[in-house]
Backbone bond lengths (Angstrom), bond angles and torsions (degrees), N, CA, C in turn:
res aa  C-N    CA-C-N  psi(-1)  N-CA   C-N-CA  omega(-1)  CA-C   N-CA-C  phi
1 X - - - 1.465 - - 1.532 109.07 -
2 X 1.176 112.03 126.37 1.825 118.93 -176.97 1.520 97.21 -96.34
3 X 1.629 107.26 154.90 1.083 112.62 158.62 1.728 121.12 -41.06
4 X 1.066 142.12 -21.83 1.601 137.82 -177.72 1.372 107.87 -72.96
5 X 1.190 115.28 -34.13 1.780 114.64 -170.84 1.428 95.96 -75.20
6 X 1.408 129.12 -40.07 1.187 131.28 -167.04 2.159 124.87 -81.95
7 X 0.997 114.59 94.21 1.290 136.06 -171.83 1.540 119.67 -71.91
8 X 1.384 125.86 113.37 1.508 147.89 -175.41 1.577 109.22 -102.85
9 X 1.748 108.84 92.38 1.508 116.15 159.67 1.507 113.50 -65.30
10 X 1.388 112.34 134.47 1.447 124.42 178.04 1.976 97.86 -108.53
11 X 0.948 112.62 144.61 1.263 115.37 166.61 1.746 115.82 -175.86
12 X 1.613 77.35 125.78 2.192 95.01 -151.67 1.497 84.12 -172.51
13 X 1.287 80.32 135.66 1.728 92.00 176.56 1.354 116.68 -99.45
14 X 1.098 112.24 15.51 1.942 118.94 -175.43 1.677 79.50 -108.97
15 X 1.180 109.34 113.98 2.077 128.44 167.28 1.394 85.69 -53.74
16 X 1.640 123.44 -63.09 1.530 111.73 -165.84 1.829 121.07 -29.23
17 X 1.389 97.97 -56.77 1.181 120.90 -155.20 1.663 97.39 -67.02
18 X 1.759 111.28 -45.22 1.472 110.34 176.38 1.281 118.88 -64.52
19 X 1.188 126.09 -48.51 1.852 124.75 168.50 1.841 108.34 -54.09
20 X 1.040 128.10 -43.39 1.601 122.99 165.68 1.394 101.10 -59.40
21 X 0.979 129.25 -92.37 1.621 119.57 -175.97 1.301 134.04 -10.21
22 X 1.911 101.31 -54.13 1.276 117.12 -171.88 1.956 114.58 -75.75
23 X 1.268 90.96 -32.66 1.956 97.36 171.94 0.927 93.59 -57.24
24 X 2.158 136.91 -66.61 1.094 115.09 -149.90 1.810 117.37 -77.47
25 X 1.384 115.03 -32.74 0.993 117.59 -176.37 1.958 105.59 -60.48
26 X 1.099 123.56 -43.75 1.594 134.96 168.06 1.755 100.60 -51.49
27 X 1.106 139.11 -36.31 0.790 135.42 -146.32 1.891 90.18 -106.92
28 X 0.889 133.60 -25.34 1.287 143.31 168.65 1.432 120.63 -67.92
29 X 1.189 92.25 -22.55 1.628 113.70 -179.64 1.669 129.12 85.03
30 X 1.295 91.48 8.97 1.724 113.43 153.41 1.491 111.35 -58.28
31 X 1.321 110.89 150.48 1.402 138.70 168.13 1.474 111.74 -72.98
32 X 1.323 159.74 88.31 1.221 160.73 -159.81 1.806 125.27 -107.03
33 X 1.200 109.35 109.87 1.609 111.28 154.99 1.297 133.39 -123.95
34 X 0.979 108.31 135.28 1.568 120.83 -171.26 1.760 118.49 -96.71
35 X 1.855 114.00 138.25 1.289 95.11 179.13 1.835 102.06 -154.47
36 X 1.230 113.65 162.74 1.101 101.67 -159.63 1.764 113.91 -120.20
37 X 1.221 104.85 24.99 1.200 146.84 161.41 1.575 157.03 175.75
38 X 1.025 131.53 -179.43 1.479 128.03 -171.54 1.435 116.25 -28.66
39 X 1.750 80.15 -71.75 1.299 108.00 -160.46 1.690 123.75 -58.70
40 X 1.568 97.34 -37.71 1.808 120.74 -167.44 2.083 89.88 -72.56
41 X 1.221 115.33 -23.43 1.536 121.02 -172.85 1.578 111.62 -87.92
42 X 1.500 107.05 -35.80 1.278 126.52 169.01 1.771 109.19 -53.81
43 X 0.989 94.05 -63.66 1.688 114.86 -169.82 1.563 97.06 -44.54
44 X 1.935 103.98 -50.37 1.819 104.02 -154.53 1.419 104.54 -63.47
45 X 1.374 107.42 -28.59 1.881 118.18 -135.98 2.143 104.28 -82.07
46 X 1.400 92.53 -30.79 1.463 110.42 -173.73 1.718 103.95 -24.42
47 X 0.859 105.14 -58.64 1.557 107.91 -163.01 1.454 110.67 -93.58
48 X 1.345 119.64 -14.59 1.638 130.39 -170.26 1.639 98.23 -39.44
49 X 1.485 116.27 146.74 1.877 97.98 152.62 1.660 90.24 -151.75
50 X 1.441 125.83 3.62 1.852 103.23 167.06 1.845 97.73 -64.32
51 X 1.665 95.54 175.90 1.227 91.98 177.96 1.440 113.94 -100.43
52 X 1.471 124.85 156.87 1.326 134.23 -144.66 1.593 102.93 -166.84
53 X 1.682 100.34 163.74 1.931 91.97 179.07 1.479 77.54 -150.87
54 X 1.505 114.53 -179.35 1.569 139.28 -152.81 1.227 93.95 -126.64
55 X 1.691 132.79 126.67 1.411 131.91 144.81 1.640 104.63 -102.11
56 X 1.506 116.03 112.58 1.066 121.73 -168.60 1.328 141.39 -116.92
57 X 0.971 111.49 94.48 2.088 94.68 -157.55 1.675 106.40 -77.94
58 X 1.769 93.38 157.45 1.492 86.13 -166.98 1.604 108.77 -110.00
59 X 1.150 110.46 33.02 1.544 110.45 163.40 2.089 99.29 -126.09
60 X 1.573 119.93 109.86 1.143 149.73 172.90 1.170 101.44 -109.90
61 X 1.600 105.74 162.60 1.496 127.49 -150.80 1.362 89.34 -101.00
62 X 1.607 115.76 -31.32 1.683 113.18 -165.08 1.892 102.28 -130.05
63 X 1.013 115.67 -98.18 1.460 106.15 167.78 1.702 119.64 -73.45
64 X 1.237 114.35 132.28 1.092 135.52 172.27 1.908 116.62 -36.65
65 X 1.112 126.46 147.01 1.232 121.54 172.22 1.528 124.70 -65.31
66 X 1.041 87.77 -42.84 2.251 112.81 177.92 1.886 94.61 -78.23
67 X 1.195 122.45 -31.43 1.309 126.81 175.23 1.880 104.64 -81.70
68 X 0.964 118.95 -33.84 1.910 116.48 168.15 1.287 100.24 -64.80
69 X 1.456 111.91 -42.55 1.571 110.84 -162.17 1.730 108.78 -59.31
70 X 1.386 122.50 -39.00 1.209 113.14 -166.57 1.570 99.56 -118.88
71 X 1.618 126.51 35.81 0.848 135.13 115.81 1.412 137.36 -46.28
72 X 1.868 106.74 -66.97 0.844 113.43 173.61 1.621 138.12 -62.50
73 X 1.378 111.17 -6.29 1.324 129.38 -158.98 1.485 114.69 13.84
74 X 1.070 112.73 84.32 1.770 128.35 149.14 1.550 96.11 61.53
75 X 2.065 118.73 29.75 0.999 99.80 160.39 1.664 137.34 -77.17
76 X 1.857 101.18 -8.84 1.294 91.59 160.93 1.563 104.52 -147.36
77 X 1.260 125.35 -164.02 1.290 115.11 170.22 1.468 132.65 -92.12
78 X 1.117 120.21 106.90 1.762 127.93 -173.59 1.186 118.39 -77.24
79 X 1.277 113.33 133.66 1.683 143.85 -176.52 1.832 96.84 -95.64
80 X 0.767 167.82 143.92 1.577 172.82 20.22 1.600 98.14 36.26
81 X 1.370 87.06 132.12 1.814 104.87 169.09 1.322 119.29 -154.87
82 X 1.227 115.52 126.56 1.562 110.33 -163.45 1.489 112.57 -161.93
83 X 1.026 123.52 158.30 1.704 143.20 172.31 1.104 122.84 -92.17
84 X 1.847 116.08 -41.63 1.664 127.38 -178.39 1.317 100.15 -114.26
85 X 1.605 115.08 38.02 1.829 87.15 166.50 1.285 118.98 -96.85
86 X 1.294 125.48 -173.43 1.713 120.67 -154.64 1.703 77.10 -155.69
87 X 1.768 95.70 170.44 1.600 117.90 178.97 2.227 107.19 -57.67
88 X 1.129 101.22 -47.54 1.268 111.75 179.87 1.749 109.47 -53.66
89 X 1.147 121.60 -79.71 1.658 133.65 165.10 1.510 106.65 -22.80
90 X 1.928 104.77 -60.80 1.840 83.62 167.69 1.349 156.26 -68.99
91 X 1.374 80.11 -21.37 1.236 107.50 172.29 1.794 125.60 -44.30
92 X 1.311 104.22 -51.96 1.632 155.93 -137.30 1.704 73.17 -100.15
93 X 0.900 112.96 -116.62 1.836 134.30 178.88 1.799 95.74 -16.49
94 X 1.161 129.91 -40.11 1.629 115.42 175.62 1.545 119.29 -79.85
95 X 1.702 101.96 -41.90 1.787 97.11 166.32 1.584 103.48 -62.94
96 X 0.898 141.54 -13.15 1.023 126.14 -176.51 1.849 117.98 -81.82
97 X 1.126 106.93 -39.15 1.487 119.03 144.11 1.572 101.27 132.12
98 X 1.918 104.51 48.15 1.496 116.44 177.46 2.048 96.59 -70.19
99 X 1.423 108.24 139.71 1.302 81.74 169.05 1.820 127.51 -86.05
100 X 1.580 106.46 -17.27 1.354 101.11 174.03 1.919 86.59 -137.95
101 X 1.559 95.41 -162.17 1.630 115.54 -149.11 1.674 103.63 -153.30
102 X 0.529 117.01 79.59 1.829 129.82 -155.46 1.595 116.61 -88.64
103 X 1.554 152.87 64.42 1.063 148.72 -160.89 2.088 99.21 -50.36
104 X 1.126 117.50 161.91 1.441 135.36 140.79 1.037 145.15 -69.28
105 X 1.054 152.12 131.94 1.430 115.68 -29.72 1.813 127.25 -56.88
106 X 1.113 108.56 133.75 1.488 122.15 -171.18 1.495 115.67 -79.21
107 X 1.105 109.24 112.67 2.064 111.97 172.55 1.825 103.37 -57.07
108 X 1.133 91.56 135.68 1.814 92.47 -179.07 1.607 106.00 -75.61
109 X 1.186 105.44 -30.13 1.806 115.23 169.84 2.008 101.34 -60.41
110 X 1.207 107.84 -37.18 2.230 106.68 -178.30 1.449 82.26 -67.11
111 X 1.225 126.75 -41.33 1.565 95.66 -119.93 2.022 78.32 -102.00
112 X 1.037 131.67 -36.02 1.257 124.52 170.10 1.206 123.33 -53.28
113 X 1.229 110.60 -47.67 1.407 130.51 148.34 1.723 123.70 -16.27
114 X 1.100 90.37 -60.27 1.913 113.06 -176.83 1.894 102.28 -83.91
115 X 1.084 102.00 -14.39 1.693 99.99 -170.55 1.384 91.23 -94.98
116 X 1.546 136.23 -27.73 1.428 136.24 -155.47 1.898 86.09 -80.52
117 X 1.816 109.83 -60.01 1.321 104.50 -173.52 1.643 125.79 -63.12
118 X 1.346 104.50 -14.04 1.773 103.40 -178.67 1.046 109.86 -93.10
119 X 1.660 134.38 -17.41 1.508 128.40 137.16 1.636 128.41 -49.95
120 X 1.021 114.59 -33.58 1.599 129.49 166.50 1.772 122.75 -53.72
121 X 1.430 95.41 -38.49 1.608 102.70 148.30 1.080 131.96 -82.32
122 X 1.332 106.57 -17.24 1.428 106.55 172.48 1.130 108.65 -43.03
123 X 1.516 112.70 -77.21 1.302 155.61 177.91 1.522 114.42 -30.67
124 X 1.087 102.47 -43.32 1.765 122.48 174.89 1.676 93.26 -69.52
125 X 1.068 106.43 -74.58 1.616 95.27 178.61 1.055 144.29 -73.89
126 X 1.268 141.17 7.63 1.209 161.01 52.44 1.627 100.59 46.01
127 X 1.407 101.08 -72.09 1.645 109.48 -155.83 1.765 104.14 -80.38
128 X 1.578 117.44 -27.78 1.415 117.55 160.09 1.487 113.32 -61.01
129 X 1.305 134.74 -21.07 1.483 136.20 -146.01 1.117 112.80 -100.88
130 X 2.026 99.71 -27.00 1.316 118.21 176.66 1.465 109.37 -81.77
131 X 1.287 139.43 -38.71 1.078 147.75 -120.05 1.612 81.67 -115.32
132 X 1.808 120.76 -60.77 1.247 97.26 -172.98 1.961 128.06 -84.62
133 X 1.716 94.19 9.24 1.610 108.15 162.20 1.446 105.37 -61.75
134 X 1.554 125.49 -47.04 1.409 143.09 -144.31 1.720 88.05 -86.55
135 X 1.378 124.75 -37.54 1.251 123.38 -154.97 2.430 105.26 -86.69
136 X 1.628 74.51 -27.16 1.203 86.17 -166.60 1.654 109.84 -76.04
137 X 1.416 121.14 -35.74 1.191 144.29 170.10 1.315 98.05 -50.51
138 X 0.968 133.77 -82.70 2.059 134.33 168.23 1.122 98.35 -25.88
139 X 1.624 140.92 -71.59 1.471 112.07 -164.10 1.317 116.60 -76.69
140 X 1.383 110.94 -13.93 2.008 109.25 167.74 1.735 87.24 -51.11
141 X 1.504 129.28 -33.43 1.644 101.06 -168.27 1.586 135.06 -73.98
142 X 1.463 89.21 -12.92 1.405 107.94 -159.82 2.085 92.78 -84.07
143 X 1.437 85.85 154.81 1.214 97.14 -172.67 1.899 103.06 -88.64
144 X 1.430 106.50 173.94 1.768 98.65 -179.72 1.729 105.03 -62.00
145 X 1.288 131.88 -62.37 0.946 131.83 178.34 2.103 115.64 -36.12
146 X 1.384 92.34 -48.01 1.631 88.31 -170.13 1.620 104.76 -76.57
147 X 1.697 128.41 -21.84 1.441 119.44 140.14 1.397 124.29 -28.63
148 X 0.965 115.62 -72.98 1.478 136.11 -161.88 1.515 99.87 -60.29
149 X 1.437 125.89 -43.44 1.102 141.65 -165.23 2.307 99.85 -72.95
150 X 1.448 101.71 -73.57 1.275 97.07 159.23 1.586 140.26 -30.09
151 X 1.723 92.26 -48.20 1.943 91.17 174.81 1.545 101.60 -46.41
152 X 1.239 87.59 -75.28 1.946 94.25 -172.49 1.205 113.35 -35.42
153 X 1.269 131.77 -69.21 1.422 127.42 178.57 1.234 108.38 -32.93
154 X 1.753 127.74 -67.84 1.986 115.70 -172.20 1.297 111.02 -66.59
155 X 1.877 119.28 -9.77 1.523 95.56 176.73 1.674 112.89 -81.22
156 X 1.024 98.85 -2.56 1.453 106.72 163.87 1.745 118.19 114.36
157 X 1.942 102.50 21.83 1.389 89.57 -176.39 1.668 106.38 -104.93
158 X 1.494 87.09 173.34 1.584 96.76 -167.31 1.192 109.18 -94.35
159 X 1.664 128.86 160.92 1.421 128.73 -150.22 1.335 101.00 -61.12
160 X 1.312 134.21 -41.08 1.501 141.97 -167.59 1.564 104.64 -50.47
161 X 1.619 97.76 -61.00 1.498 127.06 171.59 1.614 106.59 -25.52
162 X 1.680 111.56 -70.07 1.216 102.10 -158.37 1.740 117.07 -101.35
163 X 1.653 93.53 9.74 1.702 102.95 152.89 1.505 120.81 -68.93
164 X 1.609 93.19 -60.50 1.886 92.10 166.73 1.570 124.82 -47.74
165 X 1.551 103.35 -36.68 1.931 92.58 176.75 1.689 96.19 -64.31
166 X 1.467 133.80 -72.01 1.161 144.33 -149.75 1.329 112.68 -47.66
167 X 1.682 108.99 -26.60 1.520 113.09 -154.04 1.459 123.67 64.52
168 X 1.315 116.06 62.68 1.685 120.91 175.91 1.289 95.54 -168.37
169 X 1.325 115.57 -173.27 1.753 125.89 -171.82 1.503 117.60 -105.52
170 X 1.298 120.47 162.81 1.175 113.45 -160.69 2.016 97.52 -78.41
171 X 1.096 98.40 -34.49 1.480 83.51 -178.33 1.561 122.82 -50.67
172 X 1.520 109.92 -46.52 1.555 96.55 150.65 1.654 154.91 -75.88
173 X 1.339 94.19 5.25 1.720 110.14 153.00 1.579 109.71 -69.29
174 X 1.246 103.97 -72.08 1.486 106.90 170.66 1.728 111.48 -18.25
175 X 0.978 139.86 -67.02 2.094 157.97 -145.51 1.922 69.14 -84.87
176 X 1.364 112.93 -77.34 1.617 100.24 -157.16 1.398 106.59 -55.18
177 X 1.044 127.03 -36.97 1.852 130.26 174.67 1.148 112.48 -40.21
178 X 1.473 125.08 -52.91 0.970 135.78 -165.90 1.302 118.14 -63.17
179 X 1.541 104.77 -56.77 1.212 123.07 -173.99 1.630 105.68 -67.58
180 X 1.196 121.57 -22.79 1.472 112.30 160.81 1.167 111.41 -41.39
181 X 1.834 90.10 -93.14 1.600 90.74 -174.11 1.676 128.62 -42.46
182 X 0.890 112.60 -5.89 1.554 103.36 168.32 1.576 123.75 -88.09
183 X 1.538 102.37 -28.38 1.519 111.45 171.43 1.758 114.91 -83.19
184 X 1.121 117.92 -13.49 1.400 136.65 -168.75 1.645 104.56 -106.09
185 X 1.651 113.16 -6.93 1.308 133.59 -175.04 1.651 97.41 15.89
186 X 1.551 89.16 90.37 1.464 100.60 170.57 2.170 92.03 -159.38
187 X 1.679 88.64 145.70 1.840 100.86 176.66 1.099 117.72 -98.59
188 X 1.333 109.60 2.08 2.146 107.16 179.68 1.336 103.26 -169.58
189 X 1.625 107.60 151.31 1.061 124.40 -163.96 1.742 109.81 -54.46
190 X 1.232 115.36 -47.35 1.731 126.25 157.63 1.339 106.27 -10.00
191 X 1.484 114.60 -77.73 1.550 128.75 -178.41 1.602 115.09 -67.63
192 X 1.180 120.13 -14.22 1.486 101.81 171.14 1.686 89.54 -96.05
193 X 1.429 142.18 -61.76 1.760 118.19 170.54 1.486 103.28 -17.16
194 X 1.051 97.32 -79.78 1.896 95.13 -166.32 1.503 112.24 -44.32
195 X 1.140 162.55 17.13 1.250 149.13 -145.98 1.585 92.83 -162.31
196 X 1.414 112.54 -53.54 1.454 116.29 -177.40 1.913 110.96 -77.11
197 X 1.243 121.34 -13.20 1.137 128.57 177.56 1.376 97.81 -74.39
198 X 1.384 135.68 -40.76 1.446 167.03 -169.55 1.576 107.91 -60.97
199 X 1.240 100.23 -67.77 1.255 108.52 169.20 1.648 133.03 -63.33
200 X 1.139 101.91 -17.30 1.566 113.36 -159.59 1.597 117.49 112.06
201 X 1.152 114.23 -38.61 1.245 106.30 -170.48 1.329 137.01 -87.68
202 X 1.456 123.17 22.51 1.584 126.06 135.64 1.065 142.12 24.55
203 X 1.671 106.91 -51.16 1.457 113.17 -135.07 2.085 76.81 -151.56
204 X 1.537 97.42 144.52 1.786 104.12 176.49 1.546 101.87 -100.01
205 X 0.912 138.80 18.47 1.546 132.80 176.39 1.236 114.18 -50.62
206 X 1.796 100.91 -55.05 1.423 98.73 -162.25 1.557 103.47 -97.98
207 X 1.490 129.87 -5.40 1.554 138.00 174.00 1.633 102.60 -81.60
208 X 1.482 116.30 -41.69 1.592 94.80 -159.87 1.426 131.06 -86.71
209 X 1.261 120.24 168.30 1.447 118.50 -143.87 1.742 98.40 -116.58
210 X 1.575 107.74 136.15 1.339 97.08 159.71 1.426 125.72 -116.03
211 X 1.535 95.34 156.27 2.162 107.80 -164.65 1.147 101.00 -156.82
């Protein structure tokens, strides 16, 4: 993914501040839009789905910046930019899951800086989103039985173990075991925990069967 696919919301109600921003961020080779409030950003973003992050100042003409922020709920990653912020405000805006906190006037070296790392989550999440699509697709393969069969296995019982829950013999735990891990394309029990923890399925509550 190049910088072009990747898109930088500006939103600041000083035009000055958006035409400076927008040269440098354009000039970086980011994708750039500029807006001069909440609402006009609100309106654009509805349908957006490349990936993109927010440089946001938190004094707006209509909704608040820290007020977009938990609007938006952590749909993308927020940059904070401001003139009157204080220890409290930053505080506030980072638990919230701003990724940086930006005083006024802004170094074009911070603020590129901060745009390089809030793409980096992108990317990070992105790369969880893929992984548990990929994970989830494998257990669409598994049949109900080879579910049921897996819980037990990562909660940690042994083939005997989860013949006696199932009611059948261990030799046919063994054939369904197998066939997990091969549909779950994983080589050791390690990697199917890790994958089924991933998925949800951890835990036999909602897989196991009664007889």
């Amino acid at each position: 993914m190049t910088h072009s696919d990747l898109l930088v919301f500006v939103v600041d109600d000083d035009e000055s501040v958006c035409r400076a921003f927008a040269r440098l961020i354009q000039f970086a080779g980011y994708r750039v839009e500029t807006f001069g409030s909440a609402r006009a950003f609100l309106d654009r973003i509805r349908a957006e789905t490349c990936p993109a992050c927010l440089i946001l100042d938190i004094q707006l003409p209509d909704v608040s910046g820290l007020e977009l922020q938990r609007e938006l709920n952590a749909a993308m990653p927020i940059i904070f930019i401001t003139g009157y912020g204080d220890i409290p405000m930053t505080v506030g805006a980072m638990k919230a899951g701003a990724t940086d906190f930006l005083p006024k006037p802004v170094r074009d070296t911070d603020l590129l800086r901060a745009i390089d790392q809030a793409f980096e989550q992108v990317a990070q999440t992105h790369a969880v989103h893929r992984e548990l699509d990929a994970i989830r697709l494998r257990v669409g393969r598994l049949t109900p039985r080879e579910r049921q069969v897996m819980a037990l296995v990562v909660s940690g019982r042994l083939n005997k173990q989860v013949a006696g829950e199932l009611g059948t013999v261990e030799k046919t735990i063994k054939a369904h075991r197998a066939r997990v891990m091969a549909k779950m394309e994983v080589s050791s029990l390690a990697e199917l925990v890790r994958v089924a923890e991933k998925a949800g399925l951890g835990t036999v509550a909602e897989t196991h069967v009664s007889h």
